[in-house]
Structure formats: C-alpha cells, structure tokens
C-alpha positions in Angstrom: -70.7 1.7 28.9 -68.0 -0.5 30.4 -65.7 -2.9 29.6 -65.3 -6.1 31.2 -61.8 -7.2 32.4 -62.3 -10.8 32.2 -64.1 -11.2 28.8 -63.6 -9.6 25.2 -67.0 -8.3 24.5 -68.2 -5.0 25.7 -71.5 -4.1 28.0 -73.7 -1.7 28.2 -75.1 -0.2 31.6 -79.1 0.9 30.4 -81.2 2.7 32.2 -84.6 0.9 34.2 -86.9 2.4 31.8 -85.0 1.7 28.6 -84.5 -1.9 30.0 -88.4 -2.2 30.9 -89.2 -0.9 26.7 -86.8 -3.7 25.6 -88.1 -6.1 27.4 -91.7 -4.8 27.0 -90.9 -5.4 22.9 -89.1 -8.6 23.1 -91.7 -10.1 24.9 -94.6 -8.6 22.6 -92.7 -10.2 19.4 -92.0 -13.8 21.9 -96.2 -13.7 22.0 -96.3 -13.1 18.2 -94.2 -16.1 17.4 -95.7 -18.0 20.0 -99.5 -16.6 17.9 -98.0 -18.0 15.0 -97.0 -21.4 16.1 -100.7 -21.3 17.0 -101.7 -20.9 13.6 -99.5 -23.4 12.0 -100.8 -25.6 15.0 -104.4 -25.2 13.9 -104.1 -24.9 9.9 -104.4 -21.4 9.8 -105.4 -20.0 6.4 -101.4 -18.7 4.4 -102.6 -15.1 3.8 -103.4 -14.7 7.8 -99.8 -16.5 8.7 -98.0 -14.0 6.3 -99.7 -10.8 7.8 -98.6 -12.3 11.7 -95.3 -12.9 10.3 -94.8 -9.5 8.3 -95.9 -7.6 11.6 -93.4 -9.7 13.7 -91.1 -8.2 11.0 -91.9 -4.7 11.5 -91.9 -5.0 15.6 -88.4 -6.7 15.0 -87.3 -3.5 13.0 -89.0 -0.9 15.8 -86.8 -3.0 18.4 -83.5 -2.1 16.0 -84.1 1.4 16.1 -85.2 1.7 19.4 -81.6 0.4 20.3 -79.5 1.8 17.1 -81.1 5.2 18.8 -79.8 4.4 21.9 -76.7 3.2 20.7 -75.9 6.3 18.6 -76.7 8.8 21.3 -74.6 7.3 24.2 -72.1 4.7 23.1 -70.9 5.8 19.9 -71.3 9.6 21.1 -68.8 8.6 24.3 -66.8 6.9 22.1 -65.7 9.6 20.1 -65.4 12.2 22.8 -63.3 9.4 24.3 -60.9 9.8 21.5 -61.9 6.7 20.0 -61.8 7.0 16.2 -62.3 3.0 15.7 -65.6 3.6 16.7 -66.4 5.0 13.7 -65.5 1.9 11.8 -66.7 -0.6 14.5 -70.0 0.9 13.6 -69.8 1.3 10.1 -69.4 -2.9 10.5 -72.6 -3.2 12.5 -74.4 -1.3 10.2 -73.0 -3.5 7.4 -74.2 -6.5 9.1 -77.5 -5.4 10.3 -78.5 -4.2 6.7 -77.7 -7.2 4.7 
C-alpha cells in the first residue's frame, strides 16, 4: 500500500490476479445492469426484473467481500504492525458506512 505525495487519498498496489477477479466481477454486474436495461427496454414482466435486480445485489455484496478480505489481510494487517492504531478506527468508519 502506498501513499501518494501529491494527493490526500491513499492507494493500493493489488496483485495481477486480484486485479483480473475485480475486474472479472465488475464487468459481470456492468452486463447485469446492462440485462436489465434490456428488460425495462422490452416490457419485461416485474417478477423477472426483481430476480435480475436482487442477483445484481448479491454479486455487488460477493465483490465487498472479496475486497473487505483483501483489505483486512494486507492493509489493515500492515497498518497495525506499522504502528498505526488509527487504523483501527479508520476502519471501524468504513464498516459504518458500508453497512448502513
């Protein structure tokens, strides 16, 4: 993980295959909106559009634990052997905001 000098956001360096099962998601869920447009598009029936939507839902939440996982085992682990006690909190916050 590193910090850039010019900007007051942190970044995170991932590895090629945990960038390529990101992706691989985020575009799977882009199609499944994109499916869904599709349905409004042609008057799909409102018990098939729910079901898309709802599994769009659940692909969304895979995708957060993928990278909470991630997150956990190599930013917030470094952190903390870093000394970093804030991290605690900062992700205390996060998980605040992600389970509202």
């Amino acid at each position: 993980m590193s910090t850039d000098a010019n900007c007051c956001h942190r970044t995170k360096e991932r590895t090629a295959k945990e960038y390529k099962d990101l992706m691989n998601r985020l575009n799977r869920i882009e199609g499944q909106v994109r499916g869904v447009k599709r349905m409004l598009d042609e008057n799909a029936y409102c018990p098939d559009i729910l079901i898309q939507v709802s599994a769009i839902h659940a692909a969304l939440n895979s995708f957060n634990r993928v990278l909470l996982d991630s997150h956990i085992r190599t930013c917030l682990v470094e952190d903390i052997q870093s000394g970093k006690p804030e991290a605690i909190e900062e992700f205390v916050t996060m998980l605040q905001k992600i389970m509202k």
